[in-house]
C-alpha positions as a printed NumPy array, in Angstrom:
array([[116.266, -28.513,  68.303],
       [114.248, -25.816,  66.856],
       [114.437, -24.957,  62.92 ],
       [113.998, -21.573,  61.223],
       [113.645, -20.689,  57.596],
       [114.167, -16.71 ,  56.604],
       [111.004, -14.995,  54.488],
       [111.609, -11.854,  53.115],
       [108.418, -10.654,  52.203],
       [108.218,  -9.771,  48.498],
       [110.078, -13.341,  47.802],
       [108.689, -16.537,  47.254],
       [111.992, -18.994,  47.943],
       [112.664, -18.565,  51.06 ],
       [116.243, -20.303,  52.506],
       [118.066, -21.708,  55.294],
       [119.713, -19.945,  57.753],
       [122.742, -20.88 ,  59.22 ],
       [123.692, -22.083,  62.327],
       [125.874, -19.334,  64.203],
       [125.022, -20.252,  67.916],
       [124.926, -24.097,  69.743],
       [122.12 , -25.475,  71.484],
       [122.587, -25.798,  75.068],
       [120.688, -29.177,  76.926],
       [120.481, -29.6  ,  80.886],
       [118.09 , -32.252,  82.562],
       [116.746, -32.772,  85.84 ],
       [117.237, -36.153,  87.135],
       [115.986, -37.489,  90.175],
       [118.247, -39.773,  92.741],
       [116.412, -42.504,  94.107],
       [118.262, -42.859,  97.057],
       [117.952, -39.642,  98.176],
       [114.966, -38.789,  96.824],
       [116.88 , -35.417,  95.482],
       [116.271, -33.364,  92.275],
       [119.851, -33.171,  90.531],
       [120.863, -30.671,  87.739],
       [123.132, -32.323,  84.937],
       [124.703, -30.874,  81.804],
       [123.369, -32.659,  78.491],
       [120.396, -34.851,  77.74 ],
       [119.815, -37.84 ,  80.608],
       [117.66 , -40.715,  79.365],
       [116.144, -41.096,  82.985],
       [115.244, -37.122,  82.777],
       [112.387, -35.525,  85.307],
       [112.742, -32.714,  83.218],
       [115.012, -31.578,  80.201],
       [115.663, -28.493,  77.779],
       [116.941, -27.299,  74.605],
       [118.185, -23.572,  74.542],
       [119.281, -22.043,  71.228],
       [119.709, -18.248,  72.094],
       [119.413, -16.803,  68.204],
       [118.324, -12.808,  69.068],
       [121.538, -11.548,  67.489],
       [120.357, -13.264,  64.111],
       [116.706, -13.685,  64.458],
       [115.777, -11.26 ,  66.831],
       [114.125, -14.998,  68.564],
       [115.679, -17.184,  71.223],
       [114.339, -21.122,  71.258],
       [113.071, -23.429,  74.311],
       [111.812, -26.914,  74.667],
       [110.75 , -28.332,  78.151],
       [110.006, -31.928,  78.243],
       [108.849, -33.323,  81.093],
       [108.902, -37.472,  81.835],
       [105.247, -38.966,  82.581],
       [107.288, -41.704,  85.038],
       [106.911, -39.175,  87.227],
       [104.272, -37.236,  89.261],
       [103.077, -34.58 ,  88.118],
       [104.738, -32.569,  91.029],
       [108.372, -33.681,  90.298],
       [107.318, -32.612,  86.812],
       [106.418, -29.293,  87.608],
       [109.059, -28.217,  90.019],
       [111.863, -30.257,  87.432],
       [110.238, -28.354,  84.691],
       [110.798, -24.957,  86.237],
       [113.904, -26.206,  87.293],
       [115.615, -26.683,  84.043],
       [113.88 , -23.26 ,  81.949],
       [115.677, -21.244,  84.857],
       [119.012, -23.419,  84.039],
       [118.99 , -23.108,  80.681],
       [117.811, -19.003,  80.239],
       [119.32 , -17.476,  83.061],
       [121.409, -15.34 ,  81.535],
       [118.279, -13.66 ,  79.686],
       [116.218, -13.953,  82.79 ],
       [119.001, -11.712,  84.615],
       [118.883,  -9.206,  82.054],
       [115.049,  -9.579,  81.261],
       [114.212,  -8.469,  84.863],
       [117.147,  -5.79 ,  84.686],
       [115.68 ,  -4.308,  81.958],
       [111.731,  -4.551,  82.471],
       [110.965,  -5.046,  86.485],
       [114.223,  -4.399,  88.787],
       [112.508,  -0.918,  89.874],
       [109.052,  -2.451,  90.684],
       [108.336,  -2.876,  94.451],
       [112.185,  -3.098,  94.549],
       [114.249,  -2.373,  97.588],
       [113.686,   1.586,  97.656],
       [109.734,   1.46 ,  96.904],
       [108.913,  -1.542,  99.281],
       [108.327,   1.136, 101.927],
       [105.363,   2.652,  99.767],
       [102.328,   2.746, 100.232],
       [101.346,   0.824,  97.088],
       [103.626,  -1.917,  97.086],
       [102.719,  -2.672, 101.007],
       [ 99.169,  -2.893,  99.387],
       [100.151,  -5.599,  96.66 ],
       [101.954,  -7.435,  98.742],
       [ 99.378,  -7.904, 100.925],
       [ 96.987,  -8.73 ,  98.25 ],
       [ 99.156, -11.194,  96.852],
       [ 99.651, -13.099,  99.887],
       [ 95.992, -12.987, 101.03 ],
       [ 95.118, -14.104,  97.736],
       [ 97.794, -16.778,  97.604],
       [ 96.852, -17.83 , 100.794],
       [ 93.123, -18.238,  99.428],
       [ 93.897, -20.371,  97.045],
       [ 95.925, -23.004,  99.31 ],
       [ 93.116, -22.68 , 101.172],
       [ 90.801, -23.747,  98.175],
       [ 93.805, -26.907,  96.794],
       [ 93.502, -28.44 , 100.577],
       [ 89.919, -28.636, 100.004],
       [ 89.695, -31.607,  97.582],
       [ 87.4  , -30.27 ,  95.595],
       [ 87.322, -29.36 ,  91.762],
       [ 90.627, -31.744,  91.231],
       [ 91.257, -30.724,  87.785],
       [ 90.988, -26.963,  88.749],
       [ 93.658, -26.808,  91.754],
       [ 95.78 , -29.273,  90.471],
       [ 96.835, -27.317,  87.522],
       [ 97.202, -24.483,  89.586],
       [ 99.167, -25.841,  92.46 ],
       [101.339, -27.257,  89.167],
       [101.991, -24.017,  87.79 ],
       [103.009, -22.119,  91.153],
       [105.678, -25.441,  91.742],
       [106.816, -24.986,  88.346],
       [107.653, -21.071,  89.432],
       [109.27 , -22.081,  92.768],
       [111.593, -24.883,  90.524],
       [112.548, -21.541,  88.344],
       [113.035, -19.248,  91.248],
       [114.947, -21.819,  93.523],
       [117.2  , -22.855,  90.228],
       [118.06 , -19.405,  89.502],
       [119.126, -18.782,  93.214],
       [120.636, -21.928,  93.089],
       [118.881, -23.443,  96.072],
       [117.199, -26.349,  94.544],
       [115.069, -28.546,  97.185],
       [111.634, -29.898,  95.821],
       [108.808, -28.612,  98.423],
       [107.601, -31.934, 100.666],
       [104.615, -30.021, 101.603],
       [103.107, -26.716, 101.537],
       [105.278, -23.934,  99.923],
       [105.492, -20.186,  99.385],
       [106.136, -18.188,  96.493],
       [107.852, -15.117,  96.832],
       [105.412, -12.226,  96.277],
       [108.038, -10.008,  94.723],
       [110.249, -12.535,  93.155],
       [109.775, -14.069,  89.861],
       [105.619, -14.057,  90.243],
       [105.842, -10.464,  89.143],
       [106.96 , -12.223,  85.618],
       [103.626, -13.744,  85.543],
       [101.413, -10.766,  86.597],
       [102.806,  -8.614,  84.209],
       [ 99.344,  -7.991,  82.664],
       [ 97.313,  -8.283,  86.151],
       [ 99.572,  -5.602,  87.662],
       [ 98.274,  -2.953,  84.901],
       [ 94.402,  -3.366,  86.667],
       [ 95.901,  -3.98 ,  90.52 ],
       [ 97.514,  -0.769,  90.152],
       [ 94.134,   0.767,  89.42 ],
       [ 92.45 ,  -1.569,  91.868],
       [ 94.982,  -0.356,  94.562],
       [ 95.203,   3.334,  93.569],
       [ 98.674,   3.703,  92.504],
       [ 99.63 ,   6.891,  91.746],
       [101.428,   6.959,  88.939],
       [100.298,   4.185,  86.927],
       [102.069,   2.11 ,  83.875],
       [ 99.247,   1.989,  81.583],
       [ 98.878,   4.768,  79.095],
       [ 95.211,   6.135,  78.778],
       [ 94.269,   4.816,  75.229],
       [ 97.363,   2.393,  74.883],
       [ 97.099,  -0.267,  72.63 ],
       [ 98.335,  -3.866,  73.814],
       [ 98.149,  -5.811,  70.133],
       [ 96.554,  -6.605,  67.429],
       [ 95.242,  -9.68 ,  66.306],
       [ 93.187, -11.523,  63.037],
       [ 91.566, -14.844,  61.951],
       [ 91.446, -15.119,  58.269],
       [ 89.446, -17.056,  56.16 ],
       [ 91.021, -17.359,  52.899],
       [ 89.105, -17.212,  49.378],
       [ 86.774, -20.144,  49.404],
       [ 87.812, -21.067,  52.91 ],
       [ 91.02 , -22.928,  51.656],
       [ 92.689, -21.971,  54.893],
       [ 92.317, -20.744,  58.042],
       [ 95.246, -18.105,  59.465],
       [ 95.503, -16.725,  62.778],
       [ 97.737, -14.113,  63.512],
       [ 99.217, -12.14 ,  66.548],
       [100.899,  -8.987,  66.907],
       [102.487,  -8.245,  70.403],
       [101.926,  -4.515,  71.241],
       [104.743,  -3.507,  74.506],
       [107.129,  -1.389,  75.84 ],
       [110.712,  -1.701,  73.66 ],
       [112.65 ,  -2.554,  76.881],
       [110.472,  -6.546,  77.094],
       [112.388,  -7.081,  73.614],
       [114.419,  -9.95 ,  74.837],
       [111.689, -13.011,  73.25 ],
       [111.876, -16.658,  73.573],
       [109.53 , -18.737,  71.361],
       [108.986, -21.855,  73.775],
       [107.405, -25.563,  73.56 ],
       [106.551, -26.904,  76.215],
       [105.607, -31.155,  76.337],
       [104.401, -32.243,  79.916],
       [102.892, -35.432,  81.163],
       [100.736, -34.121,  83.607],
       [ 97.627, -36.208,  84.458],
       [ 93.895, -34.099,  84.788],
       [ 93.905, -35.32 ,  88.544],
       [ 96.809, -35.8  ,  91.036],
       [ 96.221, -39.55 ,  91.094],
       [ 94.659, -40.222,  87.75 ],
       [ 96.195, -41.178,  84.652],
       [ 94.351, -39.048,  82.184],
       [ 96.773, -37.008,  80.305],
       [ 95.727, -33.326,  80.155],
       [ 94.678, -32.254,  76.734],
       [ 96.764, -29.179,  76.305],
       [ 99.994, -31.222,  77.45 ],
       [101.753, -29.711,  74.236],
       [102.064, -25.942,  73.688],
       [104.029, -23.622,  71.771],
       [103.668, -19.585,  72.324],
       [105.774, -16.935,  72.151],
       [106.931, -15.569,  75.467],
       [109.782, -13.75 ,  77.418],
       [112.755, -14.929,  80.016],
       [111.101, -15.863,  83.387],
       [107.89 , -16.347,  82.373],
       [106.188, -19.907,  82.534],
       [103.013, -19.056,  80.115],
       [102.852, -15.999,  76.978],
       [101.706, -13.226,  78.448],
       [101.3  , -11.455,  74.742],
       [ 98.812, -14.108,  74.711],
       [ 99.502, -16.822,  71.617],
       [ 99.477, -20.482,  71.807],
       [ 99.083, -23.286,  69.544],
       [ 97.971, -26.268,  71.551],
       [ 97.689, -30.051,  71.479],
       [ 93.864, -30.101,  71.984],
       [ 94.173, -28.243,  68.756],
       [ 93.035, -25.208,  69.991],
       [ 94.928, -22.279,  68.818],
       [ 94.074, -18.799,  71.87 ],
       [ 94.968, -15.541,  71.804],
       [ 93.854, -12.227,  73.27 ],
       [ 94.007,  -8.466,  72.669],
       [ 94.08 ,  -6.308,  75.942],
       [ 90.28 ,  -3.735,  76.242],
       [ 91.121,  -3.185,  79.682],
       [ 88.299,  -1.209,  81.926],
       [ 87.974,   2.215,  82.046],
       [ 84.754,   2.423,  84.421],
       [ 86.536,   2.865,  88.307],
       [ 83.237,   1.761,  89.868],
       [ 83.819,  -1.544,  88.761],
       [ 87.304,  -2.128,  90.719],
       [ 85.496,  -3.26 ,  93.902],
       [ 84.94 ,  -6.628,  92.376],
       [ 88.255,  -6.797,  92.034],
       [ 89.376,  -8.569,  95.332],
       [ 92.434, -11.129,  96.484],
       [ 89.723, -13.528,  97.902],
       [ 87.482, -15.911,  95.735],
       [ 89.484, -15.16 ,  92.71 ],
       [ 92.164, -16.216,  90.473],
       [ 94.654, -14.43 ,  88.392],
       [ 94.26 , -13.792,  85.067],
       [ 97.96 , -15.67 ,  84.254],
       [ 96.907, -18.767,  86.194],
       [ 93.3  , -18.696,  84.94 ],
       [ 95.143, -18.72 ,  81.454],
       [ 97.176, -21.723,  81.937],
       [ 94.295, -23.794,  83.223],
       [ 92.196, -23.618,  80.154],
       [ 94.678, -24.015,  77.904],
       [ 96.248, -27.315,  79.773],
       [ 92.488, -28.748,  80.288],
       [ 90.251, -27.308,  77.867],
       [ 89.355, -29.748,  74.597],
       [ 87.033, -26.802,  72.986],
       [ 86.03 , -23.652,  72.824],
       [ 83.296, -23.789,  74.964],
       [ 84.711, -25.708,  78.041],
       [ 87.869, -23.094,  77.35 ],
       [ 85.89 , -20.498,  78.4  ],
       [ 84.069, -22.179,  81.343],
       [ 87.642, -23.066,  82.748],
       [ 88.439, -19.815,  82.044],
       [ 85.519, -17.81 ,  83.405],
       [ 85.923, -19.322,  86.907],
       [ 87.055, -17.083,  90.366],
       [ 87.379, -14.013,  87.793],
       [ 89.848, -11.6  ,  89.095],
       [ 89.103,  -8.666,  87.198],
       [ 92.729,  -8.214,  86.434],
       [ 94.419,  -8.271,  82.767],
       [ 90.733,  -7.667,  80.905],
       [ 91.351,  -9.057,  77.727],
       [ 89.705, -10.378,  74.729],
       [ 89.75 , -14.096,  74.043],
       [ 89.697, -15.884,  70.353],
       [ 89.606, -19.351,  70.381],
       [ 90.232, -21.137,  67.409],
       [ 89.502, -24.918,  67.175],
       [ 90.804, -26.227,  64.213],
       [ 89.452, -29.973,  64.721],
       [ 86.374, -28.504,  63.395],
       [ 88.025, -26.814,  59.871],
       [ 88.177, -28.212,  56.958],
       [ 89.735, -26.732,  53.623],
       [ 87.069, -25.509,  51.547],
       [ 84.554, -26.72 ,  54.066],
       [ 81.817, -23.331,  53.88 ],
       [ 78.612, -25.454,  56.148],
       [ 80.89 , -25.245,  59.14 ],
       [ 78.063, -24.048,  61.922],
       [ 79.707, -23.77 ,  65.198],
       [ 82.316, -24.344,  68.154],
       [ 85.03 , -23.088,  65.067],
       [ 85.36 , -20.043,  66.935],
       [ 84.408, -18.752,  69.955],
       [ 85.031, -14.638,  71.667],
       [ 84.927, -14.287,  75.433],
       [ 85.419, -10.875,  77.334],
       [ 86.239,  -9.859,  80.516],
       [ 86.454,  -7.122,  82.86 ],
       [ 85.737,  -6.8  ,  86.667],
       [ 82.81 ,  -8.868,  87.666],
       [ 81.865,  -9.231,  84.036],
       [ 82.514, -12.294,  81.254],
       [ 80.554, -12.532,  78.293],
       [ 81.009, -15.006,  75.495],
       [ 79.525, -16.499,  72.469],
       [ 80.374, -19.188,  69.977],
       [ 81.293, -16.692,  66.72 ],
       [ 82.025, -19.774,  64.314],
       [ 78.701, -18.423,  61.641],
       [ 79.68 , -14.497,  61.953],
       [ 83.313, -15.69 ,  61.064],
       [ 82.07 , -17.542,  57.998],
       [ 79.962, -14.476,  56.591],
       [ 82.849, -12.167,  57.37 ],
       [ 85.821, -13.826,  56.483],
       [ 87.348, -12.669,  58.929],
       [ 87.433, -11.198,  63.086],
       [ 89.584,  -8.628,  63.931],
       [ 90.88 ,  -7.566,  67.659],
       [ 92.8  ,  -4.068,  68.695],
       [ 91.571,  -3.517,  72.319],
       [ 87.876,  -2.308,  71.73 ],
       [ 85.226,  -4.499,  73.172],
       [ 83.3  ,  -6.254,  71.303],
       [ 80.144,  -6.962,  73.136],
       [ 77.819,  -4.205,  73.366],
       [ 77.505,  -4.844,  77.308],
       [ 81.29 ,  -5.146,  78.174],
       [ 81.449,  -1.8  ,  75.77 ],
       [ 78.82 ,   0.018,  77.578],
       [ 80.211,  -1.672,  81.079],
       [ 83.615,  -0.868,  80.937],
       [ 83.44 ,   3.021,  80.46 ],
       [ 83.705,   2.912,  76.627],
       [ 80.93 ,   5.213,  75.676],
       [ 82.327,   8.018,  78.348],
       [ 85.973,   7.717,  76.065],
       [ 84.102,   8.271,  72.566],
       [ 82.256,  11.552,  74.097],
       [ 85.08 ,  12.944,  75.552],
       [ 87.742,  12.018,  72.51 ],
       [ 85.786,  10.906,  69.733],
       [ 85.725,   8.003,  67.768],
       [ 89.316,   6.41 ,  68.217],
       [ 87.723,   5.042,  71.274],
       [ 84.713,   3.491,  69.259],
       [ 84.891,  -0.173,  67.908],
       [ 84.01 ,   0.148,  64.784],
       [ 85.659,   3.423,  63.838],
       [ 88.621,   2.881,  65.596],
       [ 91.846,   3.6  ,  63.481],
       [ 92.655,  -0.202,  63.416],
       [ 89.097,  -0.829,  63.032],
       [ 89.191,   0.578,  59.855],
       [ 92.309,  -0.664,  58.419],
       [ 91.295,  -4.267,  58.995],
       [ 88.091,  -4.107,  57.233],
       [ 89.515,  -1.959,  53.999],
       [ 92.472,  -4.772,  53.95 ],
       [ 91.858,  -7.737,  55.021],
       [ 90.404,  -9.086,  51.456],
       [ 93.676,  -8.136,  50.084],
       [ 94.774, -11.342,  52.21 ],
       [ 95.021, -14.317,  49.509],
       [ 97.897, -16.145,  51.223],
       [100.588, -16.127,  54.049],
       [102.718, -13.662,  52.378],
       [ 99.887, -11.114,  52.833],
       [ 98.576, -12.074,  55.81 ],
       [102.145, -11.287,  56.821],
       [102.307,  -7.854,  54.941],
       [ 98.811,  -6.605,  56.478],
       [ 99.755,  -7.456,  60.593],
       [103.366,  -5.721,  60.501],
       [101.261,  -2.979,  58.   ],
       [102.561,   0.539,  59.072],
       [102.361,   3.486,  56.74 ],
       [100.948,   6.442,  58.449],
       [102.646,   8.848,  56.816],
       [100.631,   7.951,  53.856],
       [ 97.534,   6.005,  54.963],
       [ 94.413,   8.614,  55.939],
       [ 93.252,   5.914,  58.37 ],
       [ 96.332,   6.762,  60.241],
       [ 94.927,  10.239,  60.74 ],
       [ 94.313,  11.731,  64.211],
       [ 91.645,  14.236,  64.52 ],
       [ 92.945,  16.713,  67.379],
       [ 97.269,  15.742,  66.742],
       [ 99.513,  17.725,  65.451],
       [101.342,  16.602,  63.122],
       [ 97.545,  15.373,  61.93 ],
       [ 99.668,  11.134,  61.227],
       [100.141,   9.408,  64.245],
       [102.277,   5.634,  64.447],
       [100.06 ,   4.393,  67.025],
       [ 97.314,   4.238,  64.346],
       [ 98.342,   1.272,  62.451],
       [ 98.281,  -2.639,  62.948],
       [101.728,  -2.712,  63.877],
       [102.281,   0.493,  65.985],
       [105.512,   2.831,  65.653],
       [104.921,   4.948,  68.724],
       [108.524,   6.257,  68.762],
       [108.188,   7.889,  65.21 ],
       [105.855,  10.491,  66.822],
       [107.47 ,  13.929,  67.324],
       [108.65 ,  14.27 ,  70.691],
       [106.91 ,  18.323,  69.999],
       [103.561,  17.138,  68.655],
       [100.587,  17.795,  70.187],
       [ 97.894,  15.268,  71.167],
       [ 94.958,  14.682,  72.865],
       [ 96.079,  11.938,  74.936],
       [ 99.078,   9.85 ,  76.372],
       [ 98.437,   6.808,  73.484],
       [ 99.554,   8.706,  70.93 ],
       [102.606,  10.783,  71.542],
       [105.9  ,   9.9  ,  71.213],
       [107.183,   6.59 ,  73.819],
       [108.699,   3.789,  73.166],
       [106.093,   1.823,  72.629],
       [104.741,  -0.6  ,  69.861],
       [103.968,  -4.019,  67.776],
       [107.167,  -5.836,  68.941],
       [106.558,  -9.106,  67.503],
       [103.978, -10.801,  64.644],
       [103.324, -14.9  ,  65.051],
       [101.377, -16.852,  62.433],
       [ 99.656, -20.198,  61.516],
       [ 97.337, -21.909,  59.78 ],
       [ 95.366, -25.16 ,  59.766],
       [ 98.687, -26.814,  57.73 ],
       [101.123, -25.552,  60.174],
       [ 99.363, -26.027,  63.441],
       [ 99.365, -30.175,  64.019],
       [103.396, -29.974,  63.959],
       [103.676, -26.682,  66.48 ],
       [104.583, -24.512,  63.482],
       [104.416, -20.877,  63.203],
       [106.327, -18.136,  61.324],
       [107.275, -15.04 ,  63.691],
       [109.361, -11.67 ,  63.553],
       [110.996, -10.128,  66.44 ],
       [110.979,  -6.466,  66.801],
       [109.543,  -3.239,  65.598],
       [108.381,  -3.547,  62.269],
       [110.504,  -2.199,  59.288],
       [107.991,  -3.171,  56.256],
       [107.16 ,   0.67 ,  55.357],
       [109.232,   2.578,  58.147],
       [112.745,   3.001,  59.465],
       [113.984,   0.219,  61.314],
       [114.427,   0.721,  65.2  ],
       [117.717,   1.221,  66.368],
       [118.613,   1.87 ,  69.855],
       [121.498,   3.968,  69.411],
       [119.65 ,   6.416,  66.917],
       [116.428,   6.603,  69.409],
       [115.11 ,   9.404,  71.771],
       [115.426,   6.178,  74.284],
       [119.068,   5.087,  73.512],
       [119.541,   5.708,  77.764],
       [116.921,   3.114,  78.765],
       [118.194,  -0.099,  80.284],
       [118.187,  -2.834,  77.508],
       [120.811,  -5.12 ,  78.408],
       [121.273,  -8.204,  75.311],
       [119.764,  -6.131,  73.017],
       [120.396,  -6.203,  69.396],
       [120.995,  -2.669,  68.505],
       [119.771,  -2.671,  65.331],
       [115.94 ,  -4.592,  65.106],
       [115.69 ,  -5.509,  60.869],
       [115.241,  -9.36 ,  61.345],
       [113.822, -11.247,  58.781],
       [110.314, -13.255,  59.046],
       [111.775, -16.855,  60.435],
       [110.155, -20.504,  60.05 ],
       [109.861, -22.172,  63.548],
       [109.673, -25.653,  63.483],
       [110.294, -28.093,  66.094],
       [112.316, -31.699,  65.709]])
């Protein structure tokens, strides 16, 4: 069962807070006469697979899920159990998760477009590639983790539809089922890719903020996470999942990421905001740069490459450091969800450690036929800390991806080092002495006050997308601006996650749900220009406090 503790910010005792909701357990059990998957209610000592559901979003804004999967078995019966028992356990949210965030895409009245006869297609080809590459035999480690994670999203499709038969051989996935989940971020560059016209990304959106902190005299080591997104994904599970799998199909090597915890969202078998804290001691996140230069969408193509969700999952299960995370990472690029990567390995921190010279921290960047990365471990020692809010880094991803054409035509909000965030990190971030502030700076919103929150060319001249935590429906609906990021949508840091080198062995983090309220109005549905959008399980009201997850 998962434990939270409630941190108001200002307030150093922090207290319990009580149970109002039951934990609900189901396990997967196999029959070994039939050789049949079975669904039962409760915890089964001879599990396949089993969860713990605490659904707390009506308190803490945060719903809780352990999968546990049984190393008796194959890794197969794993994955397809695993799936199998999250869909069992969260299908209530799941319902009203895709209700509220995908039941319009490539659904029954836009399958006939032109688009969404494009994805498909895509999709299948490049599904159909990668069976292609798994029959093979080659690069075991690779496939296998992928063919794991596309039977652990068959278990949770079949389970929801109630039609569950583990796949004997080869098996589909359903192109516009519950893979759309997963591709969330990848769909943002396919509809680019496949000229959609009217497109879901938001020229100039921001999709989170992130920091690593080094604390005075390197006593600690925090990494943070803000989750920038549309106010309709606001239904948030905080999962931990513990599978046996082995690094080959016949081997008995367990995989080094077996353990992970990361925030995430009904439906979906990885994060997607990216943040996880792993077993291999690795602790990976990413900030969304995205690419802006349409020359370079011809490398993206459904053959020889991987999604970015899958690509994801495979370093994180297989990867032991920073380096070999971004080899595993860097393979069959797909040019899809171009994001920044921060890898933090904390086997190689110490408290108060300062001759720390490298594989500490490590950057990688991607965009359509491009990766570039670089072990950052020294540059985060002078520093004291790296900031991430969407700008490339690398002068060569910058230049590549179309960055210099934004700054000429808007200026320098499109620049990475005078970027609104930009700014704000590097005139706060030694105000950080602790968790409390950590906390206070990454759900930091005042831009009513704050000149760094100024927009040259917006009128009113204070904008809410120019802050750590963003507050895009506080815009005036009337303003003017100079471009789609920054007028009024509802739109902004949803979430903050947190740890440091004491929390991260047991899977801890701390974590608010929802808009932040530090310096601003709360959001509340009923009171917002958006109060007709589809948000089904919503808390109407999002003024949670900071909460403790632990994990027992």
């Amino acid at each position: 069962m998962s434990g939270y503790t409630a941190l108001f910010l200002g307030v150093l005792t922090s207290f319990l807070v009580p149970w109002t909701v039951l934990s609900e357990v189901h396990s997967v059990v196999l029959d070994s006469l039939t050789g049949k998957l079975y669904l039962e209610p409760g915890f089964r000592a001879d599990f396949v697979a089993w969860a713990n559901f605490t659904d707390d979003i009506h308190n803490t804004g945060w719903a809780y899920l352990e999968v546990t999967t049984s190393g008796n078995y194959n890794d197969s019966l794993q994955a397809y159990a695993a799936g199998v028992v999250e869909a069992a356990a969260t299908s209530d949210l799941l319902y009203k998760h895709w209700m509220n965030t995908m039941v319009g895409y490539c659904g029954p009245f836009k399958y006939e477009s032109g688009y969404c006869q494009r994805l498909r297609e895509y999709i299948l080809t490049n599904l159909q590639w990668m069976w292609q590459q798994m029959e093979k035999g080659e690069d075991l480690e690779y496939w296998h983790q992928i063919r794991l994670a596309l039977l652990q999203l068959r278990g949770l499709e079949d389970s929801y539809n109630d039609q569950v038969t583990f796949p004997s051989g080869p098996f589909s996935v359903n192109p516009f089922g519950f893979l759309l989940f997963q591709m969330g971020g990848d769909l943002e560059d396919l509809e680019s890719a496949l000229n959609k016209t009217t497109q879901s990304r938001t020229l100039g959106s921001g999709s989170c903020s992130a920091l690593i902190k080094l604390l005075p005299g390197n006593k600690e080591l925090l990494v943070s996470h803000d989750t920038w997104n549309n106010y309709q994904s606001m239904l948030r599970i905080i999962k931990k999942y513990s599978f046996a799998y082995r690094t080959t199909p016949k081997g008995d090597t367990p995989i080094p990421g077996g353990t992970q915890v990361f925030s995430s969202y009904p439906g979906s078998i990885f994060s997607g905001d990216d943040f996880y804290i792993l077993s291999s001691g690795l602790v990976t996140l990413e900030t969304t740069i995205g690419n802006s230069n349409a020359a370079l969408w011809k490398f993206v193509t459904p053959k020889g490459t991987v999604m970015e969700w899958l690509r994801n999952i495979v370093a994180n299960r297989l990867a032991e450091g920073g380096k070999d995370w971004t080899a595993y990472f860097s393979k069959y690029n797909s040019g899809t969800y171009n994001n920044q990567w921060m890898i933090v390995d904390y086997k190689h921190f110490s408290p108060g450690k300062s001759d720390i010279q490298d594989q500490l921290f490590t950057v990688l960047e991607q965009i359509p036929g491009l990766i570039v990365s670089e072990d950052k471990t020294k540059e985060l020692l002078k520093t004291g800390y790296w900031a991430s809010y969407n700008i490339p880094y690398y002068e060569e991803i910058f230049n590549a991806s179309g960055c210099p054409e934004l700054v000429q035509k808007y200026g320098d909000w499109f620049s990475f080092d005078m970027n609104p965030r930009a700014q704000i990190f590097r005139r706060n971030h030694s105000l950080v002495t602790d968790m409390e502030s950590m906390i206070r700076l990454m759900r930091y919103n005042n831009f009513k006050e704050d000149p760094l929150s100024k927009c040259q060319g917006c009128d009113p001249p204070f904008n809410g997308e120019n802050a750590i935590s963003a507050r895009s429906d506080l815009n005036p609906s009337n303003g003017t601006y100079p471009f789609g990021a920054l007028k009024q949508r509802p739109h902004g840091g949803t979430d903050m996650k947190v740890t440091s080198y004491a929390m991260f062995r047991d899977y801890q983090l701390l974590a608010a749900s929802g808009p932040t309220w530090d310096q601003v109005p709360p959001f509340q549905w009923s009171k917002s220009p958006y109060s007709e959008l589809l948000h089904m399980g919503h808390p109407d009201l999002w003024a949670f406090p900071i909460v403790s997850v632990r994990w027992g």
